[in-house]
Each structure stands twice: as C-alpha cells, then as structure tokens.
N, C-alpha and C positions, 0 to 999 in steps of 0.2 A: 594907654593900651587897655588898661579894665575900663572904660568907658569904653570903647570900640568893643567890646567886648560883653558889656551890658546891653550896648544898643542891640547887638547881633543876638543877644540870649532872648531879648523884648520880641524882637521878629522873627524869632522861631516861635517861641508860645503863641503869637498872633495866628502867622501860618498854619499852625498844627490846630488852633481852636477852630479856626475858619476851614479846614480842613474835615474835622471833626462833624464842626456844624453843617457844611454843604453833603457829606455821606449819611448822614442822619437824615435830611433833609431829603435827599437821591432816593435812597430803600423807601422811603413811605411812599415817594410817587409811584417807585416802578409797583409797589405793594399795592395800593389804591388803582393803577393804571389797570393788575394783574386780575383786581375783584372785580373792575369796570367789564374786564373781556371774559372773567365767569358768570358775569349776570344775563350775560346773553345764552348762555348755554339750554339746550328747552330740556333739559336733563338736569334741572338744580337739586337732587336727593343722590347726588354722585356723591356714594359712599369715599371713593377716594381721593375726592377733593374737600370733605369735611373737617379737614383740618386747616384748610385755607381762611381764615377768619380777621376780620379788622383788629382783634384786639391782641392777635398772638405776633411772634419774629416772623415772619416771612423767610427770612436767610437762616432758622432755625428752626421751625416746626412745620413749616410749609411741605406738603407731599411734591415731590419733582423739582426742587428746584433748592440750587445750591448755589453761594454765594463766595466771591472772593472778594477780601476787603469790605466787607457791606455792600457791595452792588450786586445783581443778579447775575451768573456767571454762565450757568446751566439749568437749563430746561430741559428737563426729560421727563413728558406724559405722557407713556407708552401704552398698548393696550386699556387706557381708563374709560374705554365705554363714552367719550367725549361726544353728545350731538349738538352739533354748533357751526361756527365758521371763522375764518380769520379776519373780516371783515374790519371788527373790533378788537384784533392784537394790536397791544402797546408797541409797535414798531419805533416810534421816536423815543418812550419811555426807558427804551431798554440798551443805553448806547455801548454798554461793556459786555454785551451776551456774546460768549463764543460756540455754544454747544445747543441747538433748539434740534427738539427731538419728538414728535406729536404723534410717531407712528401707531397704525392701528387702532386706529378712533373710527366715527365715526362724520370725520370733518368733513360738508361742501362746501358749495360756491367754488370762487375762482382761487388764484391768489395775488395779493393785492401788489401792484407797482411798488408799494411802499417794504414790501421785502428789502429793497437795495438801499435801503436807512442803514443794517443791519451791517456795515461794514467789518467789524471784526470778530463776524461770522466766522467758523471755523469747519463745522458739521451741521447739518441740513437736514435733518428727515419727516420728510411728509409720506410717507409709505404709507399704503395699505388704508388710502381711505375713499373718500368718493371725490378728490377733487375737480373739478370741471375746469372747461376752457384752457385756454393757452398759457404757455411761461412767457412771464411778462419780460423783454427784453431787458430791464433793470436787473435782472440776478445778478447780468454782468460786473456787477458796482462791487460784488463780495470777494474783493482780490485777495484775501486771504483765504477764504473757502478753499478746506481739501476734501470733503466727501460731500457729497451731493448725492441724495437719494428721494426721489418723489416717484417709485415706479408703483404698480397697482394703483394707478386712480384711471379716472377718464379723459383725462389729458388731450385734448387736440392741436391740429393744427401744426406748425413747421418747430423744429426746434429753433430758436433765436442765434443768430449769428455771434451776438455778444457773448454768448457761452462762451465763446475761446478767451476772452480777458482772465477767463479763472485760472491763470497759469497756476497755482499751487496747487493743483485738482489733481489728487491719486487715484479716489476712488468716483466713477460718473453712470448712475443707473439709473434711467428713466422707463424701463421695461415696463408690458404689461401695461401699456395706455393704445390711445389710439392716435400717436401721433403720426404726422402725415410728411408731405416734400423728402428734400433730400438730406443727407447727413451735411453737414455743415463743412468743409474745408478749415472753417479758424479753430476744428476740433483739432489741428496741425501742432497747433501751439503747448497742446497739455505735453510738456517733454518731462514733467514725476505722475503721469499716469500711467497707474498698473492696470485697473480695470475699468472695463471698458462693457457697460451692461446698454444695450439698446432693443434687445428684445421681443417681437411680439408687439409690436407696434403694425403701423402701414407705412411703413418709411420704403422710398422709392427713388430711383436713379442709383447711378452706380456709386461701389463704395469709392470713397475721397484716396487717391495716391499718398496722400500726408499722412493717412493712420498710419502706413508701412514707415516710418519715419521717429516713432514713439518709443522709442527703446529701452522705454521704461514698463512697458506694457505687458501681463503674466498673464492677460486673459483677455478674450476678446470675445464679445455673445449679441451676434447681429443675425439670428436667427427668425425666424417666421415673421419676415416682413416681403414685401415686392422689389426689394435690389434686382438689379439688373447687370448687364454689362457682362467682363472679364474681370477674375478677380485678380488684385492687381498684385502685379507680381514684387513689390516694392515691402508684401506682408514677411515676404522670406529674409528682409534684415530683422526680425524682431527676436534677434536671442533669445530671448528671458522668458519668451510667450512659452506655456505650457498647457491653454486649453485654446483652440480656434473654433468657433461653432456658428456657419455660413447656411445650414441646414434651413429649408423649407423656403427658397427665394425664388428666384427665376434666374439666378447666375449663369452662365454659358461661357464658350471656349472652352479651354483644358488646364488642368489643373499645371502652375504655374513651376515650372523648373526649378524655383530657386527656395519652396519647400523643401527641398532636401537641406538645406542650412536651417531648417528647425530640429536644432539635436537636442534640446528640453523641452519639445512638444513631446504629453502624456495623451490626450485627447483631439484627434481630427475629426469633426464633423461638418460632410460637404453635403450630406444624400437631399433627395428631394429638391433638386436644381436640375439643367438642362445641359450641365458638363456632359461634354464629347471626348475624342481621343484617346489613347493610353491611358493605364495607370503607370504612374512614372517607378521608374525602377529603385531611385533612389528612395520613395518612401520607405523601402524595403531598411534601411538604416538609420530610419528613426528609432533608434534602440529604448528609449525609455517609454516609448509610443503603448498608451495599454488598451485605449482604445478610440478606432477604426473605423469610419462610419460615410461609407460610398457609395450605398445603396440607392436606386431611383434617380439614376442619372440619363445616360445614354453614352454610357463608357463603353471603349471596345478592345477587342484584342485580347492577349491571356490573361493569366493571373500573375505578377510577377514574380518568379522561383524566389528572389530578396528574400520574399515574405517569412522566410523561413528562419532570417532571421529575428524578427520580434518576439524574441522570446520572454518577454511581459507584455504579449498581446492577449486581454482579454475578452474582446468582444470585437467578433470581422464581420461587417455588412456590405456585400458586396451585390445583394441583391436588386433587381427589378434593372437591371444592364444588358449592353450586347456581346459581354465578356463569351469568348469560345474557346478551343482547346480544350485539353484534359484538363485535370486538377492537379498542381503541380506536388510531387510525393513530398518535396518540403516544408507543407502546413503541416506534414506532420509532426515536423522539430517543434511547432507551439503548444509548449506543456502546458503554459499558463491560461490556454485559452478557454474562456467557458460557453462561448455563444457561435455560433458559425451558421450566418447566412447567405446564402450561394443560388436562393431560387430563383426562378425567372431568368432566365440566360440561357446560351446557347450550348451550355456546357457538352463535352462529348466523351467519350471513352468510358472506364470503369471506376468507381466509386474506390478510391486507395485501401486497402489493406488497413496498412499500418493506421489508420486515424483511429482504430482500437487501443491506439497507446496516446491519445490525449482523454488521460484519466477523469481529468475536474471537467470534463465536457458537461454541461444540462443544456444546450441547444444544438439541433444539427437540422437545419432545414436545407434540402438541396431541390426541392420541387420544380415544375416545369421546366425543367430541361429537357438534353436530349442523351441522359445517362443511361447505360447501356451495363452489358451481363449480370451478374448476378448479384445478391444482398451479401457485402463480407460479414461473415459471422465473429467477425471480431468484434462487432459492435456492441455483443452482449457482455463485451468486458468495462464497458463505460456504464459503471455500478450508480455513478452520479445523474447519468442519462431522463432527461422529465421529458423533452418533447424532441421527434425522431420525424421529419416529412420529408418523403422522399416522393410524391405525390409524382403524377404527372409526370414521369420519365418513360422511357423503354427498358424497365429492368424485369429479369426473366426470373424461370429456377423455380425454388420454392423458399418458404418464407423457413428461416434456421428455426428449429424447435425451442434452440435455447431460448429467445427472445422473449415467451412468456414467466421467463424469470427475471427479466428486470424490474425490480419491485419497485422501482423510483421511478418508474414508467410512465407520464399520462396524458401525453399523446403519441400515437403509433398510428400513423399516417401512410399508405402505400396504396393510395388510389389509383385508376388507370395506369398501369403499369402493364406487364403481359407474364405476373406470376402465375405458378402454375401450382398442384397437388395441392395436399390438405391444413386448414387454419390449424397453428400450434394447437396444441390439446391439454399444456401442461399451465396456463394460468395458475400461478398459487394466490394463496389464500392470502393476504396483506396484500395484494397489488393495489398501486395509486394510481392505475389505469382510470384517463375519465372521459377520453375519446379514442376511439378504434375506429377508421376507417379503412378499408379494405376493396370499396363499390369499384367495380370497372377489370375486374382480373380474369384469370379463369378456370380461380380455388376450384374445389371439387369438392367431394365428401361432406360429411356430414357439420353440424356448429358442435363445437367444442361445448357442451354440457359445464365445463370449468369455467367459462366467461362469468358462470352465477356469483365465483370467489370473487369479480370485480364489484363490490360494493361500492364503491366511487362511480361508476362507470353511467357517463351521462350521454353518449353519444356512440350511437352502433349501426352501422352503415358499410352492410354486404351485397349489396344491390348490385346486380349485373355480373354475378358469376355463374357457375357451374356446380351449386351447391346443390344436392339430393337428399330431402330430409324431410320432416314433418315440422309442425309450426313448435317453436323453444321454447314453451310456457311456462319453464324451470325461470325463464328469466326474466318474469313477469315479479318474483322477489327483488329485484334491483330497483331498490327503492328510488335513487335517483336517478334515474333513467327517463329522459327527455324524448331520443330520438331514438325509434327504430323501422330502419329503410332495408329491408329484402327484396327489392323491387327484380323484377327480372331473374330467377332461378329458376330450379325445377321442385321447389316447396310443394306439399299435396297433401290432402287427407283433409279430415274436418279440423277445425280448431276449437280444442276443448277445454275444459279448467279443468287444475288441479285440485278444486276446491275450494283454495287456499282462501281468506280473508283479504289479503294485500296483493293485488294481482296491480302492477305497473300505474299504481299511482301519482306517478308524476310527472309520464308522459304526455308530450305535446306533440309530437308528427308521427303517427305510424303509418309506412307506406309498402303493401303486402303486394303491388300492383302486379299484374304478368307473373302467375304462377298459376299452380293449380288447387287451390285452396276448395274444399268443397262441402256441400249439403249446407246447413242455417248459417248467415250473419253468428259471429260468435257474444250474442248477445249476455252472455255471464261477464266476458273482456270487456266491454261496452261499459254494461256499467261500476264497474271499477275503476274508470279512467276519470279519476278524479281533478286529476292536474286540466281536462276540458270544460270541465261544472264551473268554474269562475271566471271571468275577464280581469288578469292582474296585472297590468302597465309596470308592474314594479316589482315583477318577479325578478331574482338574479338571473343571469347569463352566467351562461359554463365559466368558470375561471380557474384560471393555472396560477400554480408558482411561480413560475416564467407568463404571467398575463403581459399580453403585448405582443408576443413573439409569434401567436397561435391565431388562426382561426378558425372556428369551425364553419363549413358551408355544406349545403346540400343542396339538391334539385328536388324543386319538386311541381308539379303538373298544376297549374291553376291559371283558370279563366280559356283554356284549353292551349297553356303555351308553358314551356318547360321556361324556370326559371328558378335563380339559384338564390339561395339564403343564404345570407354572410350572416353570423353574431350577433342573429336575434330571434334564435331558435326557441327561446324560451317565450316569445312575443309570438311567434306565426304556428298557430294548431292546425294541424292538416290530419284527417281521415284518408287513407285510399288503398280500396279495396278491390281496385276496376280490374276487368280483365284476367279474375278468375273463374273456378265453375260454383260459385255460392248460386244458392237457390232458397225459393221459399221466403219468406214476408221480412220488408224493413222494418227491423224491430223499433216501436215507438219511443224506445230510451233514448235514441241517436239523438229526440229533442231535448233533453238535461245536458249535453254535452254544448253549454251555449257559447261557449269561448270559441266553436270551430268557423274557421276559415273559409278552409278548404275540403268540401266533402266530396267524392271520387265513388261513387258504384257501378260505373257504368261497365257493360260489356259483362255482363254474370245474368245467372236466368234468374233474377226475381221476379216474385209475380207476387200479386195481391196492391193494395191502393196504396196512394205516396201516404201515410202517417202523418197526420194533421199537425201532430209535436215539432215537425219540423221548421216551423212556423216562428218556433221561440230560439233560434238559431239569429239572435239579433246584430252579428257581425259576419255573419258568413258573406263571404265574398264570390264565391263561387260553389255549383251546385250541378254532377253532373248524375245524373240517374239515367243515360240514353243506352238504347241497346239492351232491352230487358224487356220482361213479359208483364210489365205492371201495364194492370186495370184502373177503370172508375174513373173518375173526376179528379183534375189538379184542385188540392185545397187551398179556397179561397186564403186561410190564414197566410199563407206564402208572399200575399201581397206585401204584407206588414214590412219584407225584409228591405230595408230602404238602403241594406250595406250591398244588397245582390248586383254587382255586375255581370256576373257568365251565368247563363242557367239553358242547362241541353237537357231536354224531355226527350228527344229526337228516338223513335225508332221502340215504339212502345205500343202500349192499346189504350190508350187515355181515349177520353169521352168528354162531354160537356164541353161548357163554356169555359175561358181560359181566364183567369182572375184577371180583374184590373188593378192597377194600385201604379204609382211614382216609376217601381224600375221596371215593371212588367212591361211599361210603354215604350222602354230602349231598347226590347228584344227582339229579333225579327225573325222571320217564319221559320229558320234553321234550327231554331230551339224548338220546333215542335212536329217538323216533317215523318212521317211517316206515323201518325198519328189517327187515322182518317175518321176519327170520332169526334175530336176537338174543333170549337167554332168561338167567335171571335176575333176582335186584336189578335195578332196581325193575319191571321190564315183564312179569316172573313171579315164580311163590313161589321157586324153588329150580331149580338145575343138577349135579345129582350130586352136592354137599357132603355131603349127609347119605341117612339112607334113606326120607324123603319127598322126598328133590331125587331121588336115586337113579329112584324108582317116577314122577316128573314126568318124570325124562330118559326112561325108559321109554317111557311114553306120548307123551313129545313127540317119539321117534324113530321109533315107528310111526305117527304123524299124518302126519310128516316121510314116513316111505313112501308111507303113504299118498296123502299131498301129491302127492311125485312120480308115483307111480303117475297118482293123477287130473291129475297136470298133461300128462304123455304122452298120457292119454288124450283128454284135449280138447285138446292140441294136435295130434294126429292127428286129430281131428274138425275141429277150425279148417282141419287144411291140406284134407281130402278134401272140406270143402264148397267150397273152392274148386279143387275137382280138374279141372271143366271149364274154364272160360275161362284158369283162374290157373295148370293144372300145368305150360304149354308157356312160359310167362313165368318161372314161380320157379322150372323147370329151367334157362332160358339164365340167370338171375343167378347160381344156383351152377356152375354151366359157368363163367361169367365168373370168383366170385370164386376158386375153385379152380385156376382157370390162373395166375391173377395169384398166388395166394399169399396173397390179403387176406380172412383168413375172420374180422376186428373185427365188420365190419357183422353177420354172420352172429347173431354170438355177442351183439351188444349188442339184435338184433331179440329172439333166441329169450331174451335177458335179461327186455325187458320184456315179453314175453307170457308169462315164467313168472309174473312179479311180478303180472300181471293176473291171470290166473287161480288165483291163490295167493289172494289176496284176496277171489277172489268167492266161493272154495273156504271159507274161515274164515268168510264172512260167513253163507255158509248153513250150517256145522256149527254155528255158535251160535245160531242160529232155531231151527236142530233141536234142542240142548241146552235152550236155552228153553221149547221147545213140550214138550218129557219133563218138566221142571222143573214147568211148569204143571198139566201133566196127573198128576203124582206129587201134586202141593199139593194136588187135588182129589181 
C-alpha cells in the first residue's frame, strides 16, 4: 500500500512539474506572439503600451491584459490611440482568452477568418474603429460568445448566417456600419438575447418573424436602415422588451394589435416609416410607456382619448400625419409630459383650455393645422414653457398680454394665423426669447419698443401685417440678432440712427420690402452691418435648449422667386429694400457687405450710377436694382461676379455697353429692357469688341447724334408749341428753380421727354428700315 502510494505521490510531482513547465513555456509565446503583433503597430512611441516589454511578466506588468493561471485571460486595449491592424494578432497564440476588448483605436483592414480559433471567446469588442469589409462567416465558431460588439466601423456587406450558432449571445451590436441584405432568420436562435443593436446600417427586406420569438429580449434598435414590409406582429409576445425603435425605415401597414401586450414597454419609436391606419387604442395602456414617438407616418383618424392615461408620458410625437378631429381634453391628465408634437395634421377645433395644467411642459408645437378660435391664455401658466408653435393654423383674437412674461420663453411662433390688435408691450427684461415669429397676421399698431429687453433675441419676423410705425432702431442694440423681416406693413419715414456705436451687428437677412420707407438708403445702418463684411461657413445657427424640436424658416425673394430658408439663416445674407419710396444715390458701402446674397432695391426712385463697389460682392447670387431712375453705364467690375445668377437692370436709364464677363453671357434681354441706352450682348450684336461691333459702335454713335440731334429738335418744337399760353408760366418755374438752386426737377422733366421721344424716334426708324426691307424684297 505505501508503494502504491509512493508511485501515485512520483506522478503527481511529475504532472504538476510538466504542468509547471508547459505554463511557463505557454505565457512566453502568447508574450513574444503579443510583441510580434506590437511591432506592426505604425505608432511604436504608444505611451500606453510602454510597459509591454521582453524582459518584464506579461501576466503582471503588461498594460491591458490579465492573466488566469499564467495564460492570457483578458485583453482590454481600450481607447490607446492603437494604429495597426489585426492582420498579425496572435489568434492561434491565445487558446484561453475569454475577454478581447480593442475598442476605440484606431484599427483597419478587415477581420481575419482566423477570429473563429478564439473558441472560448466570451466578449468581443471591436467598436469604434475603422474596420473594413465583411464579418467573416467563422465568428460563428465562438459558441461560447455572449457579447458581440463591433458597431462604428465601416463594415459591409450581409450579415453571415452563421451568426445564429452564437446561442449564448445576450448582448449583439453591430450599429453604425454599412452593412447591407437582410437580417438573418438564424438570428431566431439567440433565446438569452436581451439586446438587440442593428442600427444605422443599410439593412433591407423585412424584419425576420423569429425576432418576435426572443423572449429574452429588453431592447430592440433596428432603426435608420431600408426595412421594409409589415411589422410583424409576432414582436407583441416580447414581455420583457421595454425599448422598440423601428424609426427611419420604410415599414408600412398598421401598427400591429398585439402591441398592446407590451406592458413594460418605456419607449415606442415607429416615426419616419410609411404606417397607415389608426393609432390603436390600446397603446393608450401602455402604462409605464414614457416615451411616444409616431410622428411622419401617414396615420389617420383621431387621437385616441386612452392617451390620457400615460401618465409617465413624456415626450408625444404625433406629428407630420393625417390625424383629424379635435384634441381629445384627456392629454391634459399627462402631467408627466414635457414635449407635445401635434404639427402637420388635420387637426380641427379649439386648442384645450386645460393644457395650462401640464406644468413641466418645454415643448408645444401644434403648427399646420387647421386649429381654430382663439390663443388659451392659460398657456402663460406653463412657467417651464422654451418653444410654443402654433404656426400655420386659423387662430383669431388677439395675442393674451401675459405671454410676454414667460421668461423661459425662446420660441414664440404664431405665424399665418388670422390674429388680430396689438404685439404684447410687456417683454421684461431677462426674457430667453431667441425667436419671434409673428409674419402673416393682421397685428396692428405699433413694435413693442420692449422687444430691445430680448437680448437673446436672434430671429424677428413681422412681415405681412398691419403694423403702422416708423423703422425700430432701438433694436439695432440686440446684439444677436440675425434676422429682421418687416416685409409688407405700413412702416414710413426715413430711417435714421440713433448714433449709437453698435447698431445690429450681427445681422444677416434684413427684409424692409413693401413699405413706405423713405428719402436716402440708410447708409449709417449699412455700414454697421458687420455680421455681412465676412464669408463665415462656420458661424453658429440659432440654437435652443430644446435644439431639434424648432426650426427656424423665412422667405425670402431671390433670383426673382420667393423661397423659403430652413436653419441656415446664419449662412444666407439677404439685403431687401425693394418696393419702397427710398430715393437718391446707392451708397458705395453696400460694396464691404461682401458676404451678401441677396441684394433687392428694386421698385424705389434711386437715381445716380450703379456704385462700382458693387463688384466685390463676390458671392452674391442675385442682384435686383430694376425699376429705378439710375443713370450712366453698368460697371464693368460687375463682370467679375462668377456667383451672379439673376441680375434685373430692367426699367432704368443705363447707357453704354453692357460688360461681358462668364455670368453676363447667361442673361437675356429681360435683365435690361427698358434701358434704351444700353448696347451689346444680348439687346445688340456687338459694342466695339471686334470690327463689326467697331462698324455697329459706328452706326450706333451716329444714330446716337442723330438721336440727339432729333431729340433737340422736337423738344424745341414741344417747347414753341406751347410758346403762347405756356412761355410766361415755364419762364417763372425756371426763375423759381434757378434762384432756389433746385434744377432735379428740371433735369428729371427734360429726362423723360428725351426718353419719349427717343422711343417714338426708334419706333419710326424701324417702320422705315421695314418699309426699304420690303420694298428691296419686291
């Protein structure tokens, strides 16, 4: 027995030596295997691999990596700045690793077939680097693998069918790549998966009936890819699910009945798909439901009364639908609620009362619809209240006074509507107002002098009412202040400074169009329009608290076609001054404004030459000066503008040749009609360029005398036929205006009676070139 007993004690120390020796043996290779696949790295000064070294433990001083028993266990090189690839990991080196974790490097290439060596794999993360090409159908080999994450790379192509062998898989995120085909069916098999990330990919065909089948499943994110189909209704046994997010697909049919059997659903998001139908009644009894998201479908019918019970709803999007009916009074049982989107839809009746008792409210957009009576003033009890659109309805009345005391205010939106009487007056002083719109009503009285206490205030836009006042140069101090559109009132007087130093320096669109503004271009405003002197691609855009919820848009007239700016007002500079009674000379500053767009004078009595400055306007897009009393010659510099597409001179007294240059050659005779001095592209053959313009200039200089000549002469016949009754009257008015000093009138009378008689002058030399014409043909 002690011999049996010495033999068995001999073959334990053997065992345990040879044991010994082969783990010894093991750690140096995977060690030596782990420097082989740092050497390739083109980043060898990695600070946080300088501990990786031939002569130190590996399983003991090595940065990321932990050891059980002496083999390598855990690999975790997370954010270390890694540039390299996997091309050269010790895959075979490493037969006991359960934990590789390499996220947030800088790894490419592919990943190699030789991943499925890796058998008792356990966690997987390649996240967050640049990997390329396809998953190699081998992952399937890591039967023990429970998390799998490789999303954020560039990933193509289909996901591998073998993926379903990974029965032990909880967690599976491949988001945020571009992979392509359809989701898999042998995805059926994961029955301990919880989540479920596919995300943002281009994954297409409909989803697999086997997800609904995972009853292990708490989340599911199959959002912004091309799905298709009906969603299947098979997702309604998934108990446990408490986030679904189907958003941004092309999904269709109706949302599936048997979502009412999700009573631990926290988060539904369907929007942005092609759903029809109802909204189902029993969503109304997703009690834990807090947030709601059905917006941009092509849902119909009401709103379901249910709703009223989710009382931990906090954010409802039910916008951009063919939802109709009133708004049912029992949204207003959701206290919890902070977001409430309801625009776009056919909605009808009166805006509830009581929604002044959903206190935590900070969004209430109801816009485009077809809402009707008046604004409840309960709404200035919603103290929490940032953005308020009610845009785009039929709502009447007048706007409640209170409203300019909501100080957590900063959007207040109530465009085309059919309000009536005068803007609040009481703005106080801390308002976080940063957009007011108001364009399309038919306010009255005068601008609220208090809008100046909005120092936030980036966006003002009263365009299209019934306002009577003179120009607000008080609010020329709102420093950030972008946009101001008064277009269409009855605005009048000159517009003057108040002296000040800082006059609207940060403005980018003013649109004063269709009023009656009058006497000089307000050239003090001009050049204090600082925010137009630079081209800055990188300025901010307006942003809310609530960013995302808001946009701001205006119209505005360019290239001669009304068009609207969505939230990039800080990008599109627009001048427009048209279609009031300004008169007297374009002042040359308007050239330092070289960021503009859109410049608009048209339809005002200026007179004097286009301002050669104009020229260094090297992005302006459009360019309308038509309909004015301007002289002289178009300046050649204007060629230079290669951004010019719309340019209307039309209905002026220009003269000369008409520049040549790249965009001048796109414009045709309507940019310059009524002109009858100008010659050249397009309104003649040629202006001296060559020697048939030469021999036209020729002819068109002795027409030109001629002209004169017969315009002297019939204006000396105009004056002598009324040399009786009329010479003792148009001697005391030049008596008059030569004592005064004021010889305008003079010179703007004998203007348009050259102009007449110029024309009657052309009209009958081309009868008579006609009538030779004819009589040569015969």
């Amino acid at each position: 027995m002690m011999m049996v007993s010495s033999k068995t004690f001999s073959l334990l120390q053997f065992f345990t030596l040879f044991y010994l020796f082969t783990v010894a043996f093991a750690s140096t290779e995977e060690a030596i295997a782990l420097l082989k696949w740092k050497a390739t790295f083109k980043n060898q000064n990695n600070s946080l691999l300088a501990s990786w070294m031939p002569n130190s433990n590996a399983c003991r001083d090595w940065y990321g990596v932990i050891c059980f028993n002496d083999r390598v266990n855990t690999l975790t090189i997370t954010n270390s700045s890694i540039i390299g690839t996997l091309y050269a990991f010790p895959f075979s080196s490493l037969p006991f690793l359960e934990h590789l974790d390499l996220s947030r490097n800088n790894i490419s290439g592919t990943i190699p077939p030789e991943i499925g060596i890796l058998t008792n794999l356990v966690y997987l993360g390649l996240n967050i680097n640049q990997i390329s090409g396809t998953i190699p159908p081998q992952i399937g080999s890591l039967a023990k693998l429970q998390i799998l994450r490789i999303f954020g790379n560039n990933l193509n192509g289909p996901i591998p069918g073998e993926i379903g062998y990974l029965r032990s898989l909880r967690a599976l995120d491949l988001s945020d790549n571009s992979l392509s085909g359809s989701i898999p069916a042998s995805l059926g098999n994961f029955n301990n998966l919880s989540l479920l990330y596919l995300y943002n990919n281009q994954l297409s065909g409909s989803i697999p009936e086997e997800i609904g089948y995972l009853r292990s499943l708490t989340e599911i994110f199959l959002n912004r890819n091309f799905l298709n189909g009906s969603i299947p209704s098979s997702l309604g046994n998934l108990n446990h699910l408490s986030i679904l997010c189907l958003y941004d697909n092309h999904l269709s049919g109706s949302i599936p009945a048997s979502f009412g059997n999700l009573n631990n659903l926290s988060i539904l998001c369907l929007y942005d798909n092609h759903l029809s139908g109802s909204i189902l009644e029993e969503i109304g009894y997703l009690r834990p439901l807090t947030m709601l998201f059905l917006g941009m479908n092509s849902l119909n019918g009401s709103i379901p009364a249910s709703f009223g019970n989710l009382r931990n709803l906090q954010e409802l999007y039910l916008n951009d639908n063919n939802l109709t009916e009133e708004i049912p009074s029992s949204v207003c049982n959701l206290t919890s609620l902070e977001v409430l989107f309801m625009s776009r839809n056919n909605l009808t009746g009166k805006i509830p009362q009581c929604l002044g008792n959903i206190i935590r409210l900070k969004v209430m957009t109801m816009s485009h619809n077809n809402l009707s009576g008046e604004i409840p003033s309960s709404i200035s009890n919603l103290t929490s209240l940032q953005i308020l659109d009610l845009g785009r309805n039929n709502l009447e009345g007048a706007i409640p006074q209170c409203f300019g005391n909501i100080r957590s205010l900063q959007v207040f939106d109530m465009h085309n509507n059919k309000l009536t009487g005068t803007l609040p007056t009481n703005f106080s002083i801390g308002s976080s107002l940063i957009s007011l719109n108001l364009h399309g009503n038919k306010l009255e009285g005068k601008i609220p002098r208090s809008l100046a206490n909005c120092k936030k205030l980036q966006v003002l836009d009263l365009g299209e009412n019934h306002l009577n006042d003179t120009f607000p140069m008080l609010l020329g101090t709102l420093t950030e202040l972008r946009v101001l559109r008064l277009t269409s009132n009855k605005l009048h007087g000159p517009i003057r400074s108040l002296g000040a130093e800082i006059m609207f320096p940060n403005l980018r669109i003013i649109d004063l169009s269709y009023n009656a503004f009058s006497k000089a271009l307000p050239t003090s405003l001009l050049q204090n329009l600082k925010g137009m002197r630079t081209i800055d691609q990188t300025m901010d855009k307006p942003s809310y608290e609530g960013d995302g919820y808001y946009q701001d848009s205006v119209v505005v007239v360019s290239k001669g076609l009304k068009l609207e700016v969505v939230r990039i007002l800080s990008l599109y500079t627009v001048i427009d001054l048209s279609n009031n009674k300004f008169e007297g000379y374009i002042p040359g500053v308007l050239g330092d404004l070289i960021a503009i767009r859109v410049l608009n004078l048209s339809h005002n009595g200026l007179q004097g030459p286009i301002p050669p400055s104009l020229g260094s306007l090297s992005v302006v897009e459009s360019l309308d000066l038509s309909f004015n009393h301007l002289s002289g010659e178009i300046p050649q510099q204007l060629a230079s503008l290669t951004s010019l597409e719309f340019l209307n001179l039309s209905h002026n007294y220009l003269q000369g040749c008409i520049p040549q240059g790249p965009q001048f050659h796109t414009f045709e005779g309507n940019s310059y009609e009524g002109n009858d001095g100008l010659r050249g592209f397009p309104v003649s053959k040629g202006c001296g360029n060559d020697h048939v313009s030469e021999i036209n200039y020729t002819v068109s200089a002795l027409e030109d005398q001629e002209r004169n000549s017969e315009f002297f002469n019939d204006f000396w016949k105009a004056a002598l036929m009324g040399y009786g009754s009329g010479l003792c009257i148009g001697l005391s008015i030049i008596y008059f205006m030569i004592s005064t000093g004021n010889m305008k009138w003079l010179a703007r009378i004998i203007e348009e009676l050259e102009h007449k008689i110029i024309m009657r002058r052309r009209k009958k030399r081309q009868s008579q070139r006609n009538y030779r014409r004819r009589d040569n043909r015969f």
